[in-house]
C-alpha positions as CSV (number, residue, x, y, z in Angstrom):
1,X,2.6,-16.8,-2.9
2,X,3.4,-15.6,-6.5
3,X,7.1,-14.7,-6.4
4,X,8.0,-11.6,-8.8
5,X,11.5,-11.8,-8.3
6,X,14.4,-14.7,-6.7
7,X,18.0,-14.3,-6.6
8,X,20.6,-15.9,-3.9
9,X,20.1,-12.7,-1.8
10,X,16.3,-11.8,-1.9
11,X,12.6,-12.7,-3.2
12,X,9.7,-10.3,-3.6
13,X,6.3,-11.6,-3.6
14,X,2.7,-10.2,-4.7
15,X,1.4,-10.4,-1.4
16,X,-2.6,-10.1,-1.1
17,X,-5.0,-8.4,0.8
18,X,-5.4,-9.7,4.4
19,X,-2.1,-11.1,4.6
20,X,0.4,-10.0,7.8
21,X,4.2,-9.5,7.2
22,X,5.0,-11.3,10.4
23,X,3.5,-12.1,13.4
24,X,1.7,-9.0,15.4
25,X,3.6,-7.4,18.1
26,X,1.0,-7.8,20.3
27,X,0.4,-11.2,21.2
28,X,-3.3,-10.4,22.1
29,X,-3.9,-10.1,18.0
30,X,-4.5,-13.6,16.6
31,X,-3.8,-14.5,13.5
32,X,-3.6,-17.9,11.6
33,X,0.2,-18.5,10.6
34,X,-1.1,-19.5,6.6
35,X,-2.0,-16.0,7.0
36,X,1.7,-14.2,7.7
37,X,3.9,-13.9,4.6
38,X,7.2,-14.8,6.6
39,X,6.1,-18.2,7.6
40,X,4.6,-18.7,4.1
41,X,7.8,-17.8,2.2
42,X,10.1,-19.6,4.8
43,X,7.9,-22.4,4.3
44,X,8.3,-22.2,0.1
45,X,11.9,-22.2,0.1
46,X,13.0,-24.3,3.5
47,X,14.9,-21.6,4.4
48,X,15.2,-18.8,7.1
49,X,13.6,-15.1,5.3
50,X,14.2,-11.7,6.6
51,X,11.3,-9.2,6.6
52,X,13.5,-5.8,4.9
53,X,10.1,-3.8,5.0
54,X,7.0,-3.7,5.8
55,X,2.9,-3.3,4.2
56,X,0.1,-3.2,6.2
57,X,-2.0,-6.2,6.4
58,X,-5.0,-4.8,4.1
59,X,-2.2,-3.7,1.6
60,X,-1.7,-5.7,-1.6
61,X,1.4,-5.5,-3.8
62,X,5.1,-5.3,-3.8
63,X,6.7,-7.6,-0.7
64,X,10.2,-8.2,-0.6
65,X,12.4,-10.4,1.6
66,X,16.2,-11.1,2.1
67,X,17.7,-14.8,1.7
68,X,20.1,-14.0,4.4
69,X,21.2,-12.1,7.4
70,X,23.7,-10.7,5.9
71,X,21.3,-9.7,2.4
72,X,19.2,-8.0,5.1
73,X,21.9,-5.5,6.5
74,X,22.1,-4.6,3.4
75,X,18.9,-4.1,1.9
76,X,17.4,-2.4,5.1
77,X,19.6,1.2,5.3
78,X,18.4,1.6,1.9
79,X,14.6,1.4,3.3
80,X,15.8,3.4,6.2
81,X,17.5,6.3,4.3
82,X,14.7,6.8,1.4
83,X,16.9,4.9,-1.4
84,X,13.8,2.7,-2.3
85,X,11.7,4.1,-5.0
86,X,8.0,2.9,-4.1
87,X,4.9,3.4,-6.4
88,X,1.6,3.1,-4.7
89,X,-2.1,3.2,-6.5
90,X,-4.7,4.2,-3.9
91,X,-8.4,5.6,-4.4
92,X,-9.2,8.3,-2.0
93,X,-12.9,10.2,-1.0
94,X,-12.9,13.4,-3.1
95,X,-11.3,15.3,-5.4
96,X,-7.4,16.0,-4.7
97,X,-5.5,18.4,-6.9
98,X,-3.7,17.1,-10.2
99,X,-0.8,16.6,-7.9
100,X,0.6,17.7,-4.7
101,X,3.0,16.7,-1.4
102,X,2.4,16.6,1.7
103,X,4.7,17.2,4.3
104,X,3.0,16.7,7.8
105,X,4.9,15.1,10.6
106,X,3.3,12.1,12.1
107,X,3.3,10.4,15.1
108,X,5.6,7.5,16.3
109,X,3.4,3.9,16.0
110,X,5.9,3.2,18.9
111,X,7.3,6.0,20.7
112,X,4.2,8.5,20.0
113,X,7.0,11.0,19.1
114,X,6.6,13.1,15.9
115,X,8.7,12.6,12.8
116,X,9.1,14.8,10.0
117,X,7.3,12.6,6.7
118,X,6.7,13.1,3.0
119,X,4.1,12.1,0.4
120,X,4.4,13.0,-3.3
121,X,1.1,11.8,-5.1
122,X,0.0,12.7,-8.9
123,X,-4.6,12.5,-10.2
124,X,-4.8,9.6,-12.5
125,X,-8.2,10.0,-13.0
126,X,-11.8,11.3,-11.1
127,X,-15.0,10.4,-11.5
128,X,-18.6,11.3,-9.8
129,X,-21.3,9.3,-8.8
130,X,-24.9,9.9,-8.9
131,X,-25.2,8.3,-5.3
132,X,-25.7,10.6,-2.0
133,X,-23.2,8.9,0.3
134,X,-23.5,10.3,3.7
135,X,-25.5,13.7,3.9
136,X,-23.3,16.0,2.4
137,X,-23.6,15.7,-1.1
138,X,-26.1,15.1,-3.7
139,X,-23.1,12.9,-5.6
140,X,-19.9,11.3,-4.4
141,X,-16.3,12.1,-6.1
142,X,-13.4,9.5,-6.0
143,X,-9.4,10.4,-7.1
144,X,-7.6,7.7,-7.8
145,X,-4.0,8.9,-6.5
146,X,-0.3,7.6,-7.9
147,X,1.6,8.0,-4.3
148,X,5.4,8.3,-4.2
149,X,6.5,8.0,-0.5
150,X,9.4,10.1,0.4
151,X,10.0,8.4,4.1
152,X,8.7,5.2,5.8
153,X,6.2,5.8,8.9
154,X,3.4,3.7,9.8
155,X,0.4,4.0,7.8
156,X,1.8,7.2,6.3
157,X,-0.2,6.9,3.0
158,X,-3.5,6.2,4.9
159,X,-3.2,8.8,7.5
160,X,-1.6,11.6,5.4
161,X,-4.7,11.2,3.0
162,X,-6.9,11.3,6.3
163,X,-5.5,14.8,7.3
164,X,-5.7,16.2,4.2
165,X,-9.5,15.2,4.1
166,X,-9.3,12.6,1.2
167,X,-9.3,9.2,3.0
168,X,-8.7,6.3,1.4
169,X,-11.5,4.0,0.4
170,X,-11.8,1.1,2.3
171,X,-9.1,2.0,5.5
172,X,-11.6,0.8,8.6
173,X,-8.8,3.1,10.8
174,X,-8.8,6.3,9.3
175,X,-11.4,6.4,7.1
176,X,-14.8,7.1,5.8
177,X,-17.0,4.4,7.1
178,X,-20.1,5.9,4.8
179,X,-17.7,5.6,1.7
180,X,-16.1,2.2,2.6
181,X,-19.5,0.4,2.8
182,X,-20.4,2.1,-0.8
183,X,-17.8,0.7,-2.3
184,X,-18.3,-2.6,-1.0
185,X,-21.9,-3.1,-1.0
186,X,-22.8,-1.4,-4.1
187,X,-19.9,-1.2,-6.0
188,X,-18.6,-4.8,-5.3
189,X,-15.2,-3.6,-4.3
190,X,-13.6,-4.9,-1.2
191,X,-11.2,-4.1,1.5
192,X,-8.5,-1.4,1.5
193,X,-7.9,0.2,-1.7
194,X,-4.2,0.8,-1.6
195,X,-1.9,-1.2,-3.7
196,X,1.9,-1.1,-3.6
197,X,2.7,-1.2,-7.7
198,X,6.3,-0.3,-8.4
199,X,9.9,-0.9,-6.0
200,X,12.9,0.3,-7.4
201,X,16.1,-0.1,-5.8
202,X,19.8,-0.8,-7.0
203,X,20.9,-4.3,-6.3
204,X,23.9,-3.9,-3.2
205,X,26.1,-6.7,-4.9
206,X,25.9,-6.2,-8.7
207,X,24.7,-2.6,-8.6
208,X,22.0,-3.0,-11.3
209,X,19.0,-1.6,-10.9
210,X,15.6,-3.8,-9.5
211,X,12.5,-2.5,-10.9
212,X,9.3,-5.1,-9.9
213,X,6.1,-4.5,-10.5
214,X,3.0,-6.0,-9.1
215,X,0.9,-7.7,-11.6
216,X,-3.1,-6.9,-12.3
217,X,-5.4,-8.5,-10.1
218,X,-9.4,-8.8,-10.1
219,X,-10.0,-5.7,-7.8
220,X,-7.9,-3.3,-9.3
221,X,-9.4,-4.3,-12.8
222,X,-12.6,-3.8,-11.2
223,X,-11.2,-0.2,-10.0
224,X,-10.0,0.3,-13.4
225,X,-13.3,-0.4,-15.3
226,X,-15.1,1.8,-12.6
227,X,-13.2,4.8,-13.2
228,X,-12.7,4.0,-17.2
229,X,-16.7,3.8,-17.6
230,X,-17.5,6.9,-15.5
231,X,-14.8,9.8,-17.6
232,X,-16.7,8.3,-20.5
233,X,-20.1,9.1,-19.1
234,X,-18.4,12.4,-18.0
């Protein structure tokens, strides 16, 4: 685990790809404990950790964990009440507008109820593809999306993408399957393509403000180049 940032209340980590938070809430999911960031940063330090957020398993980027139980009551009503500045990077199917919010309530992962949630998201770029993906389209056009989540739900990015009809590349749950094997099979880009860049958040004992980012990594150059090389073409 490459640690970002360590104090005597917290650590964040630049978890990758294919790594769980914790252990799955349901026990019927198996998955090898080098594979779960809790056990791998508990291991790294000898200590006890305390999961204060969450990222999906495919997600890369931005982890962070308190040191203590008493670090985590801290850290986790700022989570809870939106005091968290998080950046995302995603690449999405289509075109989106230059920018845009979406406010669409989604459903409980446990309770199934609906809760009001929030995306902000700004274009950082677009390119198009001579490729006919699917049957649509004589081309295929890719947004790559900065997304600033204004509340916390499961798989909020992914699904508020999805229901505005620009799924993110690489989500097997809620998106394109036509779009996800492009990427991967001719494009040489793997997995997910969500990535949790920034965190901000003031520190609850000396009140200075945290920002971490996530450092480059081999796919995201990859995504860079891709998108870099195609506006030129454009």
């Amino acid at each position: 685990m490459e640690i970002l940032f360590q104090d005597e209340h917290f650590i964040a980590i630049n978890k990758p790809s294919g790594y769980h938070v914790h252990p799955p809430e349901d026990r019927r999911i198996k998955v090898a404990r080098d594979h779960i960031c809790l056990y791998l940063v508990r291991n790294l330090l000898g200590q006890h950790v305390y999961p204060v957020h969450r990222l999906d398993a495919a997600t890369s980027g931005i982890l962070l964990f308190a040191l203590s139980s008493a670090a985590a009551s801290k850290i986790c009503p700022l989570f809870a009440e939106g005091k968290v500045e998080k950046t995302y990077q995603a690449i999405v199917r289509g075109w989106t507008a230059e920018e845009g919010r979406i406010d669409l309530p989604l459903e409980s992962d446990s309770t199934g109820t609906l809760l009001d949630s929030s995306t902000l998201f700004v274009r950082r770029g677009k390119i198009e593809l001579n490729a006919i993906v699917g049957t649509r389209n004589p081309t295929a056009r890719y947004s790559w999306v900065e997304v600033y989540p204004q509340t916390g739900r499961y798989h909020q990015i992914r699904r508020h993408f999805n229901r505005i009809s620009h799924p993110l590349v690489g989500d097997s749950y809620h998106g394109d399957s036509r779009h996800n094997g492009f990427f991967k099979k001719e494009l040489g880009i793997f997995g997910l393509c969500l990535k949790a860049e920034k965190l901000k958040i003031t520190h609850p004992w000396t009140g200075q403000e945290v920002l971490l980012t996530a450092p480059p990594c081999e796919k995201w150059n990859k995504i860079q180049e891709l998108f870099a090389s195609e506006a030129q073409r454009a």
